[in-house]
PDB file of N, CA, C and O in Angstrom:
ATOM      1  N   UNK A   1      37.956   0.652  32.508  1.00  0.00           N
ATOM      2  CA  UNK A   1      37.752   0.107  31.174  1.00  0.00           C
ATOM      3  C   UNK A   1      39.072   0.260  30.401  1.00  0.00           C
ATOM      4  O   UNK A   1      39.631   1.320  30.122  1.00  0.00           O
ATOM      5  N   UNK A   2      39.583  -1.348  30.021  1.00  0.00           N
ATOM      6  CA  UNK A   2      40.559  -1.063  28.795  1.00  0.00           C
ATOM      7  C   UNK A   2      40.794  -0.130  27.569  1.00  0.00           C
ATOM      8  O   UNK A   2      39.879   0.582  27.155  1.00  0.00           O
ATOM      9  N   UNK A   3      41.979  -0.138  27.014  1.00  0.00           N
ATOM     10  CA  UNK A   3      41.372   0.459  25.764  1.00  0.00           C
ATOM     11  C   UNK A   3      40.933  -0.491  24.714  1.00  0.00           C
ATOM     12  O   UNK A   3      40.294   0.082  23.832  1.00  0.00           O
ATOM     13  N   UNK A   4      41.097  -1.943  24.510  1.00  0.00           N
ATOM     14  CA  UNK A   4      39.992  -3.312  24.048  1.00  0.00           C
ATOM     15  C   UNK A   4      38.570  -3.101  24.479  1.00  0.00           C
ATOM     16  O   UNK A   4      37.617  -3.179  23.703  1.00  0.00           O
ATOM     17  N   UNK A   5      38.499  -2.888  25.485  1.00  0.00           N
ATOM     18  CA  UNK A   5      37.045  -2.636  25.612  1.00  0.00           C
ATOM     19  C   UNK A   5      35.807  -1.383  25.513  1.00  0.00           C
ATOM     20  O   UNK A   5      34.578  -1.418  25.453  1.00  0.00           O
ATOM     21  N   UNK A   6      36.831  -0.281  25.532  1.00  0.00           N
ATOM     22  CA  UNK A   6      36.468   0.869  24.850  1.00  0.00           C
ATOM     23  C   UNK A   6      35.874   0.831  23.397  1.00  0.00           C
ATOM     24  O   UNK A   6      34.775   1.144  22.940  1.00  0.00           O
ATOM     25  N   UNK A   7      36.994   0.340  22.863  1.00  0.00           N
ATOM     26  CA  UNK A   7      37.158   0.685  21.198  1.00  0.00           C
ATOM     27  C   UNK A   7      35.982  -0.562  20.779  1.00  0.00           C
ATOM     28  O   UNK A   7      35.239  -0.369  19.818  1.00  0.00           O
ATOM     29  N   UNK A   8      35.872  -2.171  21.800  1.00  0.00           N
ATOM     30  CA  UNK A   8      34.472  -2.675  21.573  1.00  0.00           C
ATOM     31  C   UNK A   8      33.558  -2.186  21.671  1.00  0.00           C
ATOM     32  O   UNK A   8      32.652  -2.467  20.886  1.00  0.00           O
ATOM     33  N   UNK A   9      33.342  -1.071  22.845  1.00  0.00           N
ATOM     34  CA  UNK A   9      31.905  -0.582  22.737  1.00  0.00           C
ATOM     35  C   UNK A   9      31.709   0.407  21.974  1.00  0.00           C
ATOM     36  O   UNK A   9      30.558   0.764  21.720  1.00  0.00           O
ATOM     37  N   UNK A  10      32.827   1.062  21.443  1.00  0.00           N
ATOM     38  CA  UNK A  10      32.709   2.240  20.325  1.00  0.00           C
ATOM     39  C   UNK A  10      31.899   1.458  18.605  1.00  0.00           C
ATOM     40  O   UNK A  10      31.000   1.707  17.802  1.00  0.00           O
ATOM     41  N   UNK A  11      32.894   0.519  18.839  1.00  0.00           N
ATOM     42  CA  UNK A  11      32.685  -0.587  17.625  1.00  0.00           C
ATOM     43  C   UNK A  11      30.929  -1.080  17.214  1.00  0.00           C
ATOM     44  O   UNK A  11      30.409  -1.139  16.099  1.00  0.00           O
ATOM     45  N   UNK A  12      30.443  -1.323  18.307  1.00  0.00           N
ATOM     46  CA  UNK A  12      28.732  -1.746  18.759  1.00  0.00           C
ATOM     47  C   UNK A  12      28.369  -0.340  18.470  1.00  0.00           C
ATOM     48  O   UNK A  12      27.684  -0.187  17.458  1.00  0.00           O
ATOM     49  N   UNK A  13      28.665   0.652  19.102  1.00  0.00           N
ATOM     50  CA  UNK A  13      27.602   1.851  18.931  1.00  0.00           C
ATOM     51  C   UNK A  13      27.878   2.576  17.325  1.00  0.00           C
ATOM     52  O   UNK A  13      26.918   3.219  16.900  1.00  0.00           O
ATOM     53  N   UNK A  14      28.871   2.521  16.605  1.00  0.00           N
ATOM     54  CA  UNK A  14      29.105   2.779  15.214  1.00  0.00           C
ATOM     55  C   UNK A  14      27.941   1.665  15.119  1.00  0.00           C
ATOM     56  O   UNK A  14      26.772   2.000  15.309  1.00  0.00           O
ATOM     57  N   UNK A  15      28.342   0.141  14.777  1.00  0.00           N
ATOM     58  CA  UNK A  15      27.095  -1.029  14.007  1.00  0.00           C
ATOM     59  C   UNK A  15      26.044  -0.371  14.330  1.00  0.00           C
ATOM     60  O   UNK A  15      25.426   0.033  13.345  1.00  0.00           O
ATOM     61  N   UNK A  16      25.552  -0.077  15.429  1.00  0.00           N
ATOM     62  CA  UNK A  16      24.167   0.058  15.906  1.00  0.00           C
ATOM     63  C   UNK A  16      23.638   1.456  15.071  1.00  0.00           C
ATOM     64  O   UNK A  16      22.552   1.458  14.491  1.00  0.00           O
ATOM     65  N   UNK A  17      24.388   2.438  15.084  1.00  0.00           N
ATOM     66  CA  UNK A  17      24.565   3.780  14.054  1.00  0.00           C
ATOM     67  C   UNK A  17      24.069   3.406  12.588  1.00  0.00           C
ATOM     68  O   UNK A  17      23.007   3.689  12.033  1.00  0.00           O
ATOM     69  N   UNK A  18      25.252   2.627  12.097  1.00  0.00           N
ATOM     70  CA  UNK A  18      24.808   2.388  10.664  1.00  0.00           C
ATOM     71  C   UNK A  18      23.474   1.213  10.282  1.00  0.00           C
ATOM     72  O   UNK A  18      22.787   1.210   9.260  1.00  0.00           O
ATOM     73  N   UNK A  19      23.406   0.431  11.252  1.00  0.00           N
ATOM     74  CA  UNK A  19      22.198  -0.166  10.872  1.00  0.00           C
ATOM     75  C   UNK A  19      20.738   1.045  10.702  1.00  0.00           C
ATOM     76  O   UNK A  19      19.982   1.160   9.737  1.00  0.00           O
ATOM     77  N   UNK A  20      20.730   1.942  12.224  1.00  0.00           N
ATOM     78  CA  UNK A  20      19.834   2.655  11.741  1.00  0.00           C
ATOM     79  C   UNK A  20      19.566   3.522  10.630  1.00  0.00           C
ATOM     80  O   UNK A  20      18.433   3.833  10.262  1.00  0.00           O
ATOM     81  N   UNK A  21      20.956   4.014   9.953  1.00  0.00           N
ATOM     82  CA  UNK A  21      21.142   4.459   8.803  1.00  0.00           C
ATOM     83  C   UNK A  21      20.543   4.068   7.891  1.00  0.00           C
ATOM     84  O   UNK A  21      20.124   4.990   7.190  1.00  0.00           O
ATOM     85  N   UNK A  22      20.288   3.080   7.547  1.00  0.00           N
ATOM     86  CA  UNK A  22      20.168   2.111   6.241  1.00  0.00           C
ATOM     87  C   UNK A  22      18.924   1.760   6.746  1.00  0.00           C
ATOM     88  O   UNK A  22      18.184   1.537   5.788  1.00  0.00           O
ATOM     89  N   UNK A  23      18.375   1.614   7.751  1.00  0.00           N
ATOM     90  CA  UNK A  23      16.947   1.712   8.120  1.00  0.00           C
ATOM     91  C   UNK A  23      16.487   2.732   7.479  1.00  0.00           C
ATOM     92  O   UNK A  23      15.909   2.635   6.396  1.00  0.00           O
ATOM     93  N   UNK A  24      16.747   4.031   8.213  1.00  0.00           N
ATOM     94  CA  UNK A  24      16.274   5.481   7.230  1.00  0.00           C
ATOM     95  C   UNK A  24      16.459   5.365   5.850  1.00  0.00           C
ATOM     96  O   UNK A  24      15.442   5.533   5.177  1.00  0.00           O
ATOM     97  N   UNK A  25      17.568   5.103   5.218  1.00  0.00           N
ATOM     98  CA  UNK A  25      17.875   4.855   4.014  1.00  0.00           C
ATOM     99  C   UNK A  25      16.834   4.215   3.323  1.00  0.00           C
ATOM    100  O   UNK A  25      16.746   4.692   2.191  1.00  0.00           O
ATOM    101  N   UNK A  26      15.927   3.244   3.557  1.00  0.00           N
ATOM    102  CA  UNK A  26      15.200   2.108   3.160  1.00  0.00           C
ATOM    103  C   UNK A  26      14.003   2.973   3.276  1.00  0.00           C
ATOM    104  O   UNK A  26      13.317   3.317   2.314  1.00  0.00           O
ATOM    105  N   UNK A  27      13.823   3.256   4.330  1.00  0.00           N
ATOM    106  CA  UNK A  27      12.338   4.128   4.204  1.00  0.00           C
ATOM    107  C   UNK A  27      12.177   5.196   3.270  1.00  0.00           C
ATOM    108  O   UNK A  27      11.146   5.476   2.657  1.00  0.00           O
ATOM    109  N   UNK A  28      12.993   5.617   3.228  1.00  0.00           N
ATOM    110  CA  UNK A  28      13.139   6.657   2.233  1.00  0.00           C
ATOM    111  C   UNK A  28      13.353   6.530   0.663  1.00  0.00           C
ATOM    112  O   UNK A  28      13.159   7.212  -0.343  1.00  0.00           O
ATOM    113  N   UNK A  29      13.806   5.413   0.969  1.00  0.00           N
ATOM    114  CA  UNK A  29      13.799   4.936  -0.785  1.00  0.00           C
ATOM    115  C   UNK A  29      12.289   4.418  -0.789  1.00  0.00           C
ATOM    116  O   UNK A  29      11.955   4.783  -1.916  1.00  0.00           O
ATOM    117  N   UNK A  30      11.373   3.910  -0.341  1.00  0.00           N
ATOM    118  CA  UNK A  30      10.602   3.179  -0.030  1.00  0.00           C
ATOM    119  C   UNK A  30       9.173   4.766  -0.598  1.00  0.00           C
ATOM    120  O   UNK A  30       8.407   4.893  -1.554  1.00  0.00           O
ATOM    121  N   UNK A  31       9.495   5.617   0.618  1.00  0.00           N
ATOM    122  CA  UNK A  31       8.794   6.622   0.321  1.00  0.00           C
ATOM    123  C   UNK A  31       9.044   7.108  -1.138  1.00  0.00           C
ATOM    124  O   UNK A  31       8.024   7.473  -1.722  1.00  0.00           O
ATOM    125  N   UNK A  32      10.582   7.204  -2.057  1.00  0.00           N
ATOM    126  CA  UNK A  32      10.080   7.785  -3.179  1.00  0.00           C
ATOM    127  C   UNK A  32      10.021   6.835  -3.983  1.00  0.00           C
ATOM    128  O   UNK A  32       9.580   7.442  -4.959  1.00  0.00           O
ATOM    129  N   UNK A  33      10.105   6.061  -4.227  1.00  0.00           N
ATOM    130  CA  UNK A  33       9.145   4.468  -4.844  1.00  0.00           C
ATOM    131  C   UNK A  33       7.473   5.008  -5.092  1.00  0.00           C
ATOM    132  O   UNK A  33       6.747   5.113  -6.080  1.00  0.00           O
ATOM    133  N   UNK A  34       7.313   5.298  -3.498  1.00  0.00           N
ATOM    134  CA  UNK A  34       5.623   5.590  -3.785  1.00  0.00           C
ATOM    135  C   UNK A  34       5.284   7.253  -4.190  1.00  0.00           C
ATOM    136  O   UNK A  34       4.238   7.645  -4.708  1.00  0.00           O
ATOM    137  N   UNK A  35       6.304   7.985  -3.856  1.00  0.00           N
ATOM    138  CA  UNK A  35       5.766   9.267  -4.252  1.00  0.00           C
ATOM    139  C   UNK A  35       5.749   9.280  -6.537  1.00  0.00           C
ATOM    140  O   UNK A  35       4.951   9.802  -7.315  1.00  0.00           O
ATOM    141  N   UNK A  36       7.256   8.296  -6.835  1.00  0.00           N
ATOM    142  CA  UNK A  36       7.116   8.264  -8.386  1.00  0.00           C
ATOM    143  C   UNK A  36       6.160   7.528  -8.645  1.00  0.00           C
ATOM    144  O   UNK A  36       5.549   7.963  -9.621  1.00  0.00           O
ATOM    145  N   UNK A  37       5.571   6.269  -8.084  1.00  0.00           N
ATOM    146  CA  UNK A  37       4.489   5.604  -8.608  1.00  0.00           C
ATOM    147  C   UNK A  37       3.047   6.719  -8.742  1.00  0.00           C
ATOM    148  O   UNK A  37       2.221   6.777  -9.654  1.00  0.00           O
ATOM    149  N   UNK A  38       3.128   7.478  -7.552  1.00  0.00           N
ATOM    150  CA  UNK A  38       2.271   8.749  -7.752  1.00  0.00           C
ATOM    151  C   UNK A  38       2.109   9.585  -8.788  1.00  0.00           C
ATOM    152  O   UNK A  38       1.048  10.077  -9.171  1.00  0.00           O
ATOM    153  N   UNK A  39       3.339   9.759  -9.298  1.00  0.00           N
ATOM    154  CA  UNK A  39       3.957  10.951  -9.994  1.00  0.00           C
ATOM    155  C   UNK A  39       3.285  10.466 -11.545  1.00  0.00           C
ATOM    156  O   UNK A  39       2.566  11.063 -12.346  1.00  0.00           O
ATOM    157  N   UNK A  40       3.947   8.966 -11.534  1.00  0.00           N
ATOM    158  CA  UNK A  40       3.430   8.948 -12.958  1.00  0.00           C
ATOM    159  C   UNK A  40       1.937   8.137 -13.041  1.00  0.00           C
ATOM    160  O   UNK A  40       1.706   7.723 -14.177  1.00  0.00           O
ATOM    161  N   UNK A  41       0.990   7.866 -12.137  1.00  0.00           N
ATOM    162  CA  UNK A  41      -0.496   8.415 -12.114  1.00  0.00           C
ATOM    163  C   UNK A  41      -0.851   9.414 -12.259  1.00  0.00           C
ATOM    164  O   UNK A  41      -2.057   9.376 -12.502  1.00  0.00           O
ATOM    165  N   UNK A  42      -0.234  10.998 -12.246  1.00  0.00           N
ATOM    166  CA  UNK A  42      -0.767  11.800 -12.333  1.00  0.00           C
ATOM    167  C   UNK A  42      -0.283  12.334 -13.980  1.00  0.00           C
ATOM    168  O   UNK A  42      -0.947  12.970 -14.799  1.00  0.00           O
ATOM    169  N   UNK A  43       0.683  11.969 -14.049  1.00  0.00           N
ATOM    170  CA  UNK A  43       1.356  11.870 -15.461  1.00  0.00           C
ATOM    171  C   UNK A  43       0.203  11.085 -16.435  1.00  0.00           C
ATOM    172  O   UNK A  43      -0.310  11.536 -17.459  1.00  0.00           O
ATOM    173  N   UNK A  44       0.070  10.367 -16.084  1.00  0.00           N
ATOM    174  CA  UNK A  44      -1.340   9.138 -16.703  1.00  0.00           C
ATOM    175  C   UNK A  44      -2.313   9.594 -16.676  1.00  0.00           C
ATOM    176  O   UNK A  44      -2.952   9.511 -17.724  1.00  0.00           O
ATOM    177  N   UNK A  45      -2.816  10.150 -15.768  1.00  0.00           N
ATOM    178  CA  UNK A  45      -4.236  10.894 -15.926  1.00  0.00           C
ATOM    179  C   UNK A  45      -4.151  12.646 -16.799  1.00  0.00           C
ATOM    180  O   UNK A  45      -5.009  13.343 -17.341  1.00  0.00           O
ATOM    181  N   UNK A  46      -2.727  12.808 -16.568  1.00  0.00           N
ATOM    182  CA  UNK A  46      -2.685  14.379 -17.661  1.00  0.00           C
ATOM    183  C   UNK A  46      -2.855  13.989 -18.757  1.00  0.00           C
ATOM    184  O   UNK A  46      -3.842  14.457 -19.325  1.00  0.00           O
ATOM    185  N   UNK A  47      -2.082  13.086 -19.450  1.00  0.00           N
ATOM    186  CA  UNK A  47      -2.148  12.879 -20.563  1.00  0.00           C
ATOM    187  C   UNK A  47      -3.735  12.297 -21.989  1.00  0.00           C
ATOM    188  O   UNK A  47      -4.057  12.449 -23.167  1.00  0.00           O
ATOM    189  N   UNK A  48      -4.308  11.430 -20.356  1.00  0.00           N
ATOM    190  CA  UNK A  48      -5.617  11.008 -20.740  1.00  0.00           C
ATOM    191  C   UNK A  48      -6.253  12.472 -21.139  1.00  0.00           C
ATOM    192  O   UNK A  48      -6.647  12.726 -22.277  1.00  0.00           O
ATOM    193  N   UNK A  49      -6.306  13.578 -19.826  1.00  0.00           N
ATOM    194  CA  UNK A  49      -6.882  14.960 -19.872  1.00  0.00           C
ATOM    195  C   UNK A  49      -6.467  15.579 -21.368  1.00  0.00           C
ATOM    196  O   UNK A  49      -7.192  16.362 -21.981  1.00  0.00           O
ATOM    197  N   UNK A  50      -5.493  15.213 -21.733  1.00  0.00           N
ATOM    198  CA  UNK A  50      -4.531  16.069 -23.080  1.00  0.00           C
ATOM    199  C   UNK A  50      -5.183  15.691 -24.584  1.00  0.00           C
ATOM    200  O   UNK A  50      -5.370  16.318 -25.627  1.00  0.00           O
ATOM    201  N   UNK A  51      -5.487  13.978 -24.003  1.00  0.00           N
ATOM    202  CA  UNK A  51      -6.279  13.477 -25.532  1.00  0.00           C
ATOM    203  C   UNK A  51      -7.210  13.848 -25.532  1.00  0.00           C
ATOM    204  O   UNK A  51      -7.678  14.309 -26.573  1.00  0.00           O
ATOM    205  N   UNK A  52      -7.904  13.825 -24.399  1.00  0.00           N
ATOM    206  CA  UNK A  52      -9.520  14.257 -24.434  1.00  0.00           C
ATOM    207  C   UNK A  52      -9.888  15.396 -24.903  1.00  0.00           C
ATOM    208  O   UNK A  52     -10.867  15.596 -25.622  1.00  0.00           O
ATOM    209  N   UNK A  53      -8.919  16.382 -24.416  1.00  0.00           N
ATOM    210  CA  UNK A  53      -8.839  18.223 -25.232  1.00  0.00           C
ATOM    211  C   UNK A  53      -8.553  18.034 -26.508  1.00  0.00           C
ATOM    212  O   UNK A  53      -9.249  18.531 -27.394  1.00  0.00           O
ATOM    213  N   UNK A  54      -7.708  17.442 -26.705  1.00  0.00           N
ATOM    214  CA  UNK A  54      -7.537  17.493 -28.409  1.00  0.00           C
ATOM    215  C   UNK A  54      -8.263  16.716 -28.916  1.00  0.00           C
ATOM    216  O   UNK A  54      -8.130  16.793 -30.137  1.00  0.00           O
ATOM    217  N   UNK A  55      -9.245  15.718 -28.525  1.00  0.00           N
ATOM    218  CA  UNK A  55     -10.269  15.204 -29.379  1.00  0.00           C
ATOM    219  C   UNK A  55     -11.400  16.179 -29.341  1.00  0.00           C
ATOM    220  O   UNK A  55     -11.970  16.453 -30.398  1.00  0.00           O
ATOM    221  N   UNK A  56     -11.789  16.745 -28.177  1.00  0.00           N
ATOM    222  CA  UNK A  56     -12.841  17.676 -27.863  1.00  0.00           C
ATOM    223  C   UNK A  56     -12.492  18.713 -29.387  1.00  0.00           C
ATOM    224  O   UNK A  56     -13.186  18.724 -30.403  1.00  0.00           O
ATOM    225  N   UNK A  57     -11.081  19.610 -29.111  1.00  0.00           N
ATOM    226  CA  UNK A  57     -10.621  20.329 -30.344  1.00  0.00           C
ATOM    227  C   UNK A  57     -10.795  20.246 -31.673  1.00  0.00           C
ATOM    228  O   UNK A  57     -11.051  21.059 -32.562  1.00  0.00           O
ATOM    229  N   UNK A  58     -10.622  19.213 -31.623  1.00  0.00           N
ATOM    230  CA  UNK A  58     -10.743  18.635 -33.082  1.00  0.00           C
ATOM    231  C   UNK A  58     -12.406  18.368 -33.686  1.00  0.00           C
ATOM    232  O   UNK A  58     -12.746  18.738 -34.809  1.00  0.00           O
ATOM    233  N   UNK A  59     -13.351  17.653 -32.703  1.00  0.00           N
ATOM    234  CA  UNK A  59     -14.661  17.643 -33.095  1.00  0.00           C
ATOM    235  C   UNK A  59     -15.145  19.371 -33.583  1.00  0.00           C
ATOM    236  O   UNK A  59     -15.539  19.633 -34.719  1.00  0.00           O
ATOM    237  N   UNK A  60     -15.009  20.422 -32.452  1.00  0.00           N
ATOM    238  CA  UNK A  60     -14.794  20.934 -32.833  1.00  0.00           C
ATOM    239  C   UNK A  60     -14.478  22.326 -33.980  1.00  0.00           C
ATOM    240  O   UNK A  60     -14.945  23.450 -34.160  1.00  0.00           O
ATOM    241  N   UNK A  61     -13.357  21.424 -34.609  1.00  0.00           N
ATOM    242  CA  UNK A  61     -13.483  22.623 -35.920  1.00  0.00           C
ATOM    243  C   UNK A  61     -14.146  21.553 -36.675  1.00  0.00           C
ATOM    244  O   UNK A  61     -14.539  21.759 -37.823  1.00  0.00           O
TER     245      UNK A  61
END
């Protein structure tokens, strides 16, 4: 093997490297996409919990 044809197949196995990169990359952005869409449902439902105490509070006194 040349050194042209070396440094081609080095060349393919880097591309092939960074594509999977950015594969992972994607999933992972992907995963915290859905873990914040989570985050602020639970944010949404505290806050509902927060009015409800302070209306409860307030009847109350």
């Amino acid at each position: 093997m040349n050194k042209r044809d070396y440094y081609l197949k080095l060349i393919k196995k880097i591309e092939g490297r960074i594509e999977f990169c950015e594969e992972e990359v994607q999933c992972i952005e992907n995963s915290i996409k859905k873990e914040q869409q989570y985050l602020n449902k639970l944010e949404d439902e505290l806050n509902t919990l927060e009015a409800v105490k302070e209306d409860i509070f307030n009847k109350l006194l």
